[in-house]
N, C-alpha and C positions, 0 to 999 in steps of 0.2 A: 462711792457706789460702783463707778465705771472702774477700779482699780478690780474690789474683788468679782466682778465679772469676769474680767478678764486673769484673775490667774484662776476661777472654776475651769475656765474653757483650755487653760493649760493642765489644770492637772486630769480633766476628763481626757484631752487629748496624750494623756502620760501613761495615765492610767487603765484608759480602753485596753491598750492594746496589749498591756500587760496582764489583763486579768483573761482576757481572747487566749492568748499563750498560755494562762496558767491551766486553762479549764481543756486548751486541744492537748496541753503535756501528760494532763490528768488522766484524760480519755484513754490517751494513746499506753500511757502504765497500767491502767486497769483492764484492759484488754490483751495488752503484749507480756504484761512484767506479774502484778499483781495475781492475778489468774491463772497462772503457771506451775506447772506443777516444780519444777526446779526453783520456782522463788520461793515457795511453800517449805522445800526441802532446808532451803538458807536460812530461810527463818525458824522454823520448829527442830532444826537435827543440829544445827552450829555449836552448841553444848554440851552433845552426845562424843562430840569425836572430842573433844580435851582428856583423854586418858586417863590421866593420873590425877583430877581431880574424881572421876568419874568412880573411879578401884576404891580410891579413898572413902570417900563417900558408901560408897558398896560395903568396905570392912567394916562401917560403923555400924552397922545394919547388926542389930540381936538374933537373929536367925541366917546362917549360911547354908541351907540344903543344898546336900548334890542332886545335881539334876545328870537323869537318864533319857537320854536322845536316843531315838529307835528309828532306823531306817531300813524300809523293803528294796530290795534290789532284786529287780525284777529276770529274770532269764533274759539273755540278751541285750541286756542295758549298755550305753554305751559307758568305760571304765571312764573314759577324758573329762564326762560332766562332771564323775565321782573328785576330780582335785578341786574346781570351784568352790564344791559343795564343804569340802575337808578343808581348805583353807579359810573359807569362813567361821569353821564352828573353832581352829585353832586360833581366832585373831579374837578371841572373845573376850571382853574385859573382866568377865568372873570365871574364875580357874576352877571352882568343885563342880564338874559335869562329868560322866563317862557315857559313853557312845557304842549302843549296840547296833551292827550293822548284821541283815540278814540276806544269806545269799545260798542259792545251788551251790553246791558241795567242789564240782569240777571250776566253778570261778573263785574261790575263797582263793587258792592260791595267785591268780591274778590281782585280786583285789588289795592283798597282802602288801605288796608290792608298791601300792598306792599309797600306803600310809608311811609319812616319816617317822625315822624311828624315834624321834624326841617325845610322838605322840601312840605309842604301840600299847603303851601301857596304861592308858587312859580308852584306847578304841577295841571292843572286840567283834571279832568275826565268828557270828553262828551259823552254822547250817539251818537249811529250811526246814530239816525233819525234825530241830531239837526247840525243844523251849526251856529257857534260861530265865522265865517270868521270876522264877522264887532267889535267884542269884541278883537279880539289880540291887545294887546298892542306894539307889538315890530316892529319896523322899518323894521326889515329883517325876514323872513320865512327860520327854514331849514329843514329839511325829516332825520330821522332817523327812520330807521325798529327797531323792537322790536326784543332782543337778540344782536343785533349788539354793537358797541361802540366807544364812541368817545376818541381819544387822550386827556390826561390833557390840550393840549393847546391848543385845535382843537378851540373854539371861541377866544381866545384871538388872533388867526393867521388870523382867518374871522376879527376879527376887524381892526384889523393891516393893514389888506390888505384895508378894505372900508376909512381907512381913506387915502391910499396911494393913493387910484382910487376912489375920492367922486364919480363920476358917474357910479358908477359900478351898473348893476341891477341884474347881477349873477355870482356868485360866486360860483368854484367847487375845488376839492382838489382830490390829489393822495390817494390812498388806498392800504390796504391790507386784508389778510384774518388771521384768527385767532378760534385755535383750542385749547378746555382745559381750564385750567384756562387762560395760558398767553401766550402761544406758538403762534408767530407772524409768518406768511411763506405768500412766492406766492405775493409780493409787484404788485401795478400797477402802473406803475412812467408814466405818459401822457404827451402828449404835450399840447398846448393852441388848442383852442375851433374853429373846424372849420365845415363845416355844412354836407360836403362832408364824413367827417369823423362821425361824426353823423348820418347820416343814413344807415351808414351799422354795427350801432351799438350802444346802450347808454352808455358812457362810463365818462357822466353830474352825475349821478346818486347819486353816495358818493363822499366828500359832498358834497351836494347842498345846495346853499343857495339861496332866493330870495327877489327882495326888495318888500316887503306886501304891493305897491301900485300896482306892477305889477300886484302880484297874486290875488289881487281883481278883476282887471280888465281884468284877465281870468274867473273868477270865475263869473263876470258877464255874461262874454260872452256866459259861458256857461249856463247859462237859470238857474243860482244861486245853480248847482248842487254840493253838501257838497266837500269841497277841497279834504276830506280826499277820497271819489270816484271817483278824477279823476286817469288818471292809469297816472303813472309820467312820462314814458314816453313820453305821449301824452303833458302832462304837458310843458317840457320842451321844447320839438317843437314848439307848442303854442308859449314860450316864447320868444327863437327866433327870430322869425318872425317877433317880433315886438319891437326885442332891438339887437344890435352889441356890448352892454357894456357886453362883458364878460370876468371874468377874472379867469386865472388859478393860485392857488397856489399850488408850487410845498413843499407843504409837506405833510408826510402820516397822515391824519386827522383825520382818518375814520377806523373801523375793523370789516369787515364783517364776518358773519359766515356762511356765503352761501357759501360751498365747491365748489371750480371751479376745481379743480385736485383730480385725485383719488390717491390710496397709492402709485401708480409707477411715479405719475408728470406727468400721460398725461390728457391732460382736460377731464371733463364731458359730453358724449354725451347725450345733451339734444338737441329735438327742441328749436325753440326762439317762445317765448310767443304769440300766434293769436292774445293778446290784445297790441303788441311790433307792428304786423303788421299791424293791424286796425291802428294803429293811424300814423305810418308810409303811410300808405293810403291814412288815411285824409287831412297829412301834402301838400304831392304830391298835392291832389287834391287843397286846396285852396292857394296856388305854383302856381296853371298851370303848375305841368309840368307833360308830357307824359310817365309812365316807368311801366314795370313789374317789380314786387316783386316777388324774389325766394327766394327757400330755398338757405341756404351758408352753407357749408362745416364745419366752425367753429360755436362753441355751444355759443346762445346768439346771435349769428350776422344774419344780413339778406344781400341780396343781390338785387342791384334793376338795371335793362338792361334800359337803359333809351332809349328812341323810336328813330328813328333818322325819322327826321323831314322832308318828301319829297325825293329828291334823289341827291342832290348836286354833282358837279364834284368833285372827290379828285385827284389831282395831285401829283403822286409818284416821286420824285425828289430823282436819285442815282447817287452819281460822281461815279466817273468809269477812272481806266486806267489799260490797258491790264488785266490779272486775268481775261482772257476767262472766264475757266470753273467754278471758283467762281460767276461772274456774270448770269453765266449763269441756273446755281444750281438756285438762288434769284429768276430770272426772270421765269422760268419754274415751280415754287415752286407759284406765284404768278399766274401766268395764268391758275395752276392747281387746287387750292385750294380756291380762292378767290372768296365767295357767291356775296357781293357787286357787283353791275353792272354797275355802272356809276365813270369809272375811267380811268385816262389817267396812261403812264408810261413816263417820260422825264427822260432820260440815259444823265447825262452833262459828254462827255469824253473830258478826261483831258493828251493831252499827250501822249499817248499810242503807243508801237513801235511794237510791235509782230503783224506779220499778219492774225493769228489765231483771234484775236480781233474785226478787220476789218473784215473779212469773215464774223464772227457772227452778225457783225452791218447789214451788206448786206442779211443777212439771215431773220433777227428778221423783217428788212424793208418789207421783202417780206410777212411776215407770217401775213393771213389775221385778225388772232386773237390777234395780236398784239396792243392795244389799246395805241401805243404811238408814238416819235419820238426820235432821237438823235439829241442830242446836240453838238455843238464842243467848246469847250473852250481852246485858243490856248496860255495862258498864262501861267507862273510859279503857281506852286500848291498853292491855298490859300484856304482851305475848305468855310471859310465863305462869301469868293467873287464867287465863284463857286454856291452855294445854293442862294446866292443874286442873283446874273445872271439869275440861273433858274426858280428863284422862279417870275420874273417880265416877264418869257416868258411863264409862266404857264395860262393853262385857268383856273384852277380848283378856287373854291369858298374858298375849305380847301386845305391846302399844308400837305404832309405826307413825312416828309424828311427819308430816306432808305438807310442803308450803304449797300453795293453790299455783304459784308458777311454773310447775312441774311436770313435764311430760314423760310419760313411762315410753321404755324404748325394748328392754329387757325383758321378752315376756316374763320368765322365771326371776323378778325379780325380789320378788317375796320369800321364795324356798331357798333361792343363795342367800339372804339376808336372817331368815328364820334358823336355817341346820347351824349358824354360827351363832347366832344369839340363844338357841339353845345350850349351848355347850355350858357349863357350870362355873367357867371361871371368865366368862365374856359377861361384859357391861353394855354399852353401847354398838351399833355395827353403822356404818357408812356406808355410801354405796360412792361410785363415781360420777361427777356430775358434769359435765360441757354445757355450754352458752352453746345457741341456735346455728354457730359456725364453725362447730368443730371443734374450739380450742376449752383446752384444760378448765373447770370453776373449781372443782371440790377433790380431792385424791388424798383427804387424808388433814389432819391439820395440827401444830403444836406455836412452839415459842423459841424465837432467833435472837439467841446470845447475843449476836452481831447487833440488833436491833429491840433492842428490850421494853418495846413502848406498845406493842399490841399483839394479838394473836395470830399466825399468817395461814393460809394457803399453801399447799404444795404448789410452786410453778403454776400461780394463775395466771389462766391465757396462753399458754404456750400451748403448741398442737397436742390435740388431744389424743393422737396418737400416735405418740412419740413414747419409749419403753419406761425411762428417767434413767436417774442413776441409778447403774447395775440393776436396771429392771427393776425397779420401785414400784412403776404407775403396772404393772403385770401381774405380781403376787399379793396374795393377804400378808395382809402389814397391821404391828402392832402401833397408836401412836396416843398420844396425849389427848385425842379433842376429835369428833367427826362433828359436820357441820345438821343441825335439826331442820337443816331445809330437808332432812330424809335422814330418819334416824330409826333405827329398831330398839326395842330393849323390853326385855321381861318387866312385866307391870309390875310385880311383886318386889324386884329389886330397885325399881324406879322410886318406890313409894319408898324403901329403906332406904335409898340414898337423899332420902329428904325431898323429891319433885325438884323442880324449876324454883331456885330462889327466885321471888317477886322482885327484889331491890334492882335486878336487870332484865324492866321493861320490856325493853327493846334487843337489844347485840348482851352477845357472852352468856346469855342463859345455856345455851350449849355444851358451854366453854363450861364453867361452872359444874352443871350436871355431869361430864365427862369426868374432871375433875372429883366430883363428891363418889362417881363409882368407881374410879381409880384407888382413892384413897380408902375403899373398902374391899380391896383387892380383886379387882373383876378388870380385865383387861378391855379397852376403845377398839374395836378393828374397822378395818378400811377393807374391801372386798370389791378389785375390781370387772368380777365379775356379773354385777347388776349396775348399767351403765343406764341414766336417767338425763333427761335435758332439762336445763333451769332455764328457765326465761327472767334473770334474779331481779329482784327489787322493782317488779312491775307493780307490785302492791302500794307499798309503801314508799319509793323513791330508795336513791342512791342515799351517803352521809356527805352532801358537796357543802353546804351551808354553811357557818361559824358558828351558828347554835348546835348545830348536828352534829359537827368534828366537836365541839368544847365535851358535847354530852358523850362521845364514844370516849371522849382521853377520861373522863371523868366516870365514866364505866369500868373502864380499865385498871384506873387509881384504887376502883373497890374492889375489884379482881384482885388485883397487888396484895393489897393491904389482906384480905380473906386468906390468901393462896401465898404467902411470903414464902415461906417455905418448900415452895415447888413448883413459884414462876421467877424466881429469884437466879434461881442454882440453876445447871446447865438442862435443856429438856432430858430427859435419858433415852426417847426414844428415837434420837438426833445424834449423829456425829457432831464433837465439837469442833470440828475443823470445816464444815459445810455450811452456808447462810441459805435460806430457804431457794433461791434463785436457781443456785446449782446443784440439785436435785430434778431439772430438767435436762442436765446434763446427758449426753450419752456418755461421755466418760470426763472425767473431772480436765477445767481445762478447754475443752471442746465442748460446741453445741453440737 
């Protein structure tokens, strides 16, 4: 007995200090190495520089399209950034490209001069007055500014990609910025292409690719005016509009040298371009749809309040049992601050034994300004039989589900939440939610590759007024899942998307519901412009227990098993190179 005693206390004493070590060596790689944007590079691009597997690989490809690179060269440019820019598109590992360059007439022959002659016959130089739209050769169009530059494999990964997706008519890629000779920083890892997320921002822009039948047929539209003056923006909305084949590749293509952070890592305050707006304008306009354009808080983005359409009833639907003075916080917070005028309050009580509760019911019934009624639901607690019930005794047109721990902060936060849940192809809308101290609850919500065992949070708990990655927590954002501690959505598509499956009591009825109108093609949004405070889980408690974590993995496991098909595979409305954490990032890499 005294022997194995004594070698525990040697190997505790062996082993402490080894596992001390292993856990500060961990820390210190996860913070210095891991997190970096240069280890990221080591690890995802390492197979991109091998050459001549890379050509290889490329020739086996059943589709070789020439691609046509189109660059503005602006008056006065300087010609130095133009060899950067030419030695990358000549170090390209797929050889069928030609390269139109356009320029003032008095620089061509400066320009001239910049190109090697090995490469004269592949680059041409057009004047600004001519358009050579009907002379491209190449199958696909893609936009490259002058000084910028492309990855060695940036077309061979376009091609790769149109052969995966023949019907593909645009094609865009992750980027980053680049400073010096070769100093890479400040990555953009994006999700796939959604419309919502496009106008409160260009983020198509590097690289773009497009197929030269489409952009003809903009180019006619527009009364034949030279490709190289439409402003791309405007471009790509156009495009749009008249295709859903778009496809994201997720690799960095692209190296812009348009500084977006200054020396401390906080963005560039600029306005966003009047020509970003106009054509965001235009798009609106031949849309049909009704919205102001404002200015937005982050540099480069816009902001659009889309109108809400007449005056629809919205139906506030809050389960409720006892938590008086919580409810009562919600409901006085709602009667005080809420500009919206045409809205009822349905309170579904659940249960409730304090008589405190009941006094209040009797109170709120009296009170002339009370624009609702209570509900009694006399059964075992089921969140999404509860919201089912109410929702089929509702009069309202939109149903706005409300947990009781919820303080309204946003007067308007009804009409941002209504003008988006109007639109025809919106499912769900989110608002943005903070705990009582400021820091981040709710901005949005889907499922991390990284961690495939439950639903997350954007950057819960990080300061709630922090932009995120590339201003995330700032624009409307399309995403997988908004949380029903506050959720809008048309009553009519609610009830087609099947309600609240019951078999999730408790957690993931959200999830689920988001889900079921996703899969009927109606897009989740997050809008952080109706900003609400949770006071969360003062109803019902936290999940701390071993029954309560067994009962969420075992929620989840039905989630799974329901949803294989689209909690399995990567989220799409998620970069896969990002875990939920760092998206409170202000730039990848840095807090």
């Amino acid at each position: 007995m005294k022997s194995s005693v004594i070698q525990s206390i040697k190997q505790w004493r062996i082993l402490l200090p080894l596992k001390t070590i292993k856990r500060i060596l961990h820390a210190w790689l996860l913070e210095h190495v891991l997190k970096t944007y240069w280890y990221w590079i080591l690890r995802h691009e390492w197979q991109f520089f091998r050459k001549w597997t890379f050509q290889k690989a490329t020739a086996s490809l059943q589709q070789h399209p020439i691609i046509t690179l189109i660059t503005n060269i602006e008056k006065g440019a300087a010609t130095d950034s133009l060899f950067r820019t030419i030695r990358s598109v000549s170090r390209q590992y797929y050889p069928d490209w030609e390269w139109y360059l356009f320029a003032d007439s008095e620089e061509l022959q400066q320009l001239a001069g910049c190109i090697p002659a090995q490469l004269r016959h592949k680059i041409h130089l057009i004047d600004h007055s001519n358009d050579n739209a009907e002379a491209w050769g190449g199958e696909f169009s893609a936009f490259l500014s002058n000084g910028d530059e492309l990855a060695p494999f940036a077309l061979a990964e376009v091609v790769k990609a149109i052969n995966e997706n023949p019907q593909a008519d645009i094609l865009f890629s992750d980027e980053d910025h680049i400073r010096g000779k070769r100093t890479r920083y400040d990555p953009w890892f994006k999700p796939q292409c959604n419309i919502y997320n496009l106008r409160s921002g260009n983020y198509l822009a590097h690289f773009l690719v497009i197929r030269t039948n489409l952009l003809k047929k903009i180019v006619a539209q527009e009364g034949k005016r030279p490709i190289h003056r439409i402003h791309l923006y405007d471009l790509i909305l156009r495009c749009v509009e008249q295709t859903s084949e778009v496809i994201h590749i997720p690799a960095v293509l692209y190296h812009s040298r348009k500084a977006r952070l200054d020396s401390e890592g906080h963005p560039i305050a600029r306005a966003a371009d009047p020509l970003d707006e106009l054509a965001l304008q235009n798009h609106l306009q031949r849309m049909h749809i009704l919205a102001d354009i404002l200015p937005n808080d982050y540099p480069d983005t816009l902001r659009i309040r889309y109108t809400v359409q007449g005056s629809p009833l919205v139906s506030i639907i809050i389960p409720n049992k006892d938590q008086q003075p919580i409810l009562q916080r919600c409901i006085d917070s709602i009667l005080e601050k809420t500009t919206y005028p045409n809205y009822e309050i349905l309170i579904a009580e659940n249960n409730s034994r304090t008589p405190e509760i009941f006094s209040y019911y009797e109170q709120l019934e009296k009170r002339l300004d009370f624009p609702g009624r209570i509900l009694y639901w006399d059964s075992p607690f089921n969140y999404s039989a509860i919201n089912n019930w109410a929702a089929e005794q509702a009069s309202g047109e939109y149903l706005l589900f409300l947990n009781n721990d919820i303080e309204i902060i946003t007067p308007q936060w009804i009409e941002e939440m209504l003008g988006l849940a109007q639109q025809p192809d919106v499912g769900a809308v989110g608002v943005k939610l903070c705990f009582p101290d400021g820091r981040l609850q709710h901005a949005g919500a889907g499922f991390d590759r990284y961690i495939p065992d439950s639903v997350y949070h954007f950057a819960q708990g990080v300061d709630g007024k922090k932009n995120g990655y590339y201003g995330i927590f700032t624009k409307v954002n399309t995403y997988s899942c908004v949380t029903a501690a506050c959720l809008m959505v048309n009553k009519q598509k609610f009830f087609q998307a099947g309600k609240f499956d019951e078999i999730f009591s408790i957690d993931l009825n959200d999830v689920d519901l988001c889900l079921q109108l996703l899969q009927k093609k109606w897009f989740n949004l997050f809008t952080p412009y109706a900003e609400l405070v949770h006071h969360e889980s003062l109803s019902r408690g936290y999940d701390t227990n071993s029954i309560q974590i067994q009962r969420a993995k075992q929620d989840f496991s039905k989630l799974k098993i329901k949803w294989k098909d689209f909690v399995v595979p990567a989220d799409p409305f998620l970069s896969p190179y990002l875990r939920f954490e760092q998206y409170s990032l202000d730039f990848f890499g840095q807090k």
